[in-house]
Each structure stands twice: as structure tokens, then as C-alpha cells.
C-alpha positions in Angstrom: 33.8 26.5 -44.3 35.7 26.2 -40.7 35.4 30.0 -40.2 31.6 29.7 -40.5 31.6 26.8 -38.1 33.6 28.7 -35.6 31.5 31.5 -35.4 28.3 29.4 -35.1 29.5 26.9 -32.7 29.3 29.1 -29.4 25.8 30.0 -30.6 24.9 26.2 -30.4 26.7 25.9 -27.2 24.6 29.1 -25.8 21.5 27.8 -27.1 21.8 24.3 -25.6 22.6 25.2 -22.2 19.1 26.1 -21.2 17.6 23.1 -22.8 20.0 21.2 -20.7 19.4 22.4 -17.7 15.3 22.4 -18.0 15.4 19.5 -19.0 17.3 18.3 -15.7 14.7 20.0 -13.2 11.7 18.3 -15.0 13.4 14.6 -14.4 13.4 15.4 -10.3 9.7 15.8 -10.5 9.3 17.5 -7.4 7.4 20.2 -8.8 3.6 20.2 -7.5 2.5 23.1 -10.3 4.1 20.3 -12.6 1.8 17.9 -11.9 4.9 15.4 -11.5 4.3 14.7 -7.8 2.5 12.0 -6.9 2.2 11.7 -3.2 -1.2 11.5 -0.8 -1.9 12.5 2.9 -3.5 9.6 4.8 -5.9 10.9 7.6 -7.1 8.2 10.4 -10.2 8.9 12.1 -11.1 8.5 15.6 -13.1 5.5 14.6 -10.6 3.8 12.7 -11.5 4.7 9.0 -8.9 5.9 7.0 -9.6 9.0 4.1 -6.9 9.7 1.3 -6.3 12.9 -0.1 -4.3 14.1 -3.1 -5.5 16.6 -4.4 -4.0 20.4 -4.2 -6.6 21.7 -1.7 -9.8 20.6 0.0 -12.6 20.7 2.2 -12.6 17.8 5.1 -14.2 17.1 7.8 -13.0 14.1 9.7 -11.6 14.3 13.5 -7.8 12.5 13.8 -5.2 12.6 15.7 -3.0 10.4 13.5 -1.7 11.5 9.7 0.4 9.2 7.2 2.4 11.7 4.3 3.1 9.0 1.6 5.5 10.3 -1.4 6.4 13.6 -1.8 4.5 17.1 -1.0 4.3 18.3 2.4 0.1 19.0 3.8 -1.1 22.2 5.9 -4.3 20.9 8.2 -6.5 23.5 9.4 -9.2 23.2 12.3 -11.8 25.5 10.2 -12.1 26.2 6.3 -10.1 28.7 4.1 -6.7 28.8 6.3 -8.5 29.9 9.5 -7.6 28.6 13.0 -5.5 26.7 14.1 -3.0 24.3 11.8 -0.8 21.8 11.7 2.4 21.4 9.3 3.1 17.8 7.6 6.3 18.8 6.7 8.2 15.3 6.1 7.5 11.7 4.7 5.8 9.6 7.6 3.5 9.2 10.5 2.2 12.3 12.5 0.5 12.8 15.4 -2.2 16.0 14.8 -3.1 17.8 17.6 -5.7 19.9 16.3 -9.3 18.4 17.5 -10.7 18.4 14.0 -9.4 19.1 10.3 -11.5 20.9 8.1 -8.9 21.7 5.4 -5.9 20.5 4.1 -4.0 22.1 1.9 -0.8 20.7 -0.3 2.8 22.5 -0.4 5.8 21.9 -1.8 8.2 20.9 0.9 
């Protein structure tokens, strides 16, 4: 009957919001937890190889002075293992030029 569908109509309307609105935030995709981002950090060695790295977190050891973010996710580089010394924040899309003497971690952040 109409009353019937007036009284359940708001509930539908309540219930459908949140759906909505999920559903909106996992199309951006800029979620690293996710697994929806897809981007790498490029390191250049002094010797002109290149390494790629995409994964969350990891051990390195390569000297650079010369980093390429590629899609999204922003990098943390640190000179020695487990966040210790000194780091360097790859904060944007692009070149950068590292000025720590060695990386021996790199850790991914969102941005």
C-alpha cells in the first residue's frame, strides 16, 4: 500500500547512502592498504644502473643521488635499515635529487 512505501522509503534512502559513498572512494584508488595503487620508485645508481621498487617496504642497498616517483605513492629513503639515520622524503610525481650518500631502505607512504 502507499503508506507502507512511505515509511520504507527513507530506510532505503538511509541505507544507500553509505554504499554510495564507499563505493566513490574505492574508484579514486589512491588507497596503498587497498592495494589499488600502482606506482614504483626508480633508484639510479652511481654507475648508471637503474633498480625499481614497489613494494610497501624494503631493504636496499644501492648508492644514488637521482630518484624517479612514477604513479602514485610518495617513498621515505633512509641511509641505514629500520627508519634510522638520515632520510629523504619523495613526496611528489617526478625526478629527485637524493642527498643522502647511500639508501638502505625505502619505505612507501601515502602522499
Amino acid at each position: 500500500s502507499f503508506e507502507t512505501y512511505k515509511m520504507v522509503h527513507p530506510y532505503i534512502f538511509v541505507f544507500m547512502v553509505p554504499i554510495t559513498s564507499t563505493f566513490g572512494e574505492i574508484i579514486h584508488g589512491h588507497d596503498v592498504v587497498t592495494g589499488f595503487c600502482s606506482g614504483s620508485m626508480k633508484l639510479y645508481s652511481s654507475s648508471g644502473e637503474v633498480e625499481v621498487f614497489r613494494k610497501l617496504q624494503i631493504s636496499v642497498n644501492i648508492k644514488t643521488s637521482r630518484a624517479l616517483v612514477e604513479g602514485c605513492g610518495c617513498y621515505h629513503l633512509y641511509e641505514r635499515e629500520n627508519y634510522r639515520g638520515r632520510s629523504y622524503k619523495a613526496n611528489k610525481r617526478g625526478e629527485h635529487k637524493i642527498s643522502l650518500r647511500k639508501v638502505k631502505f625505502l619505505l612507501k607512504v601515502p602522499c
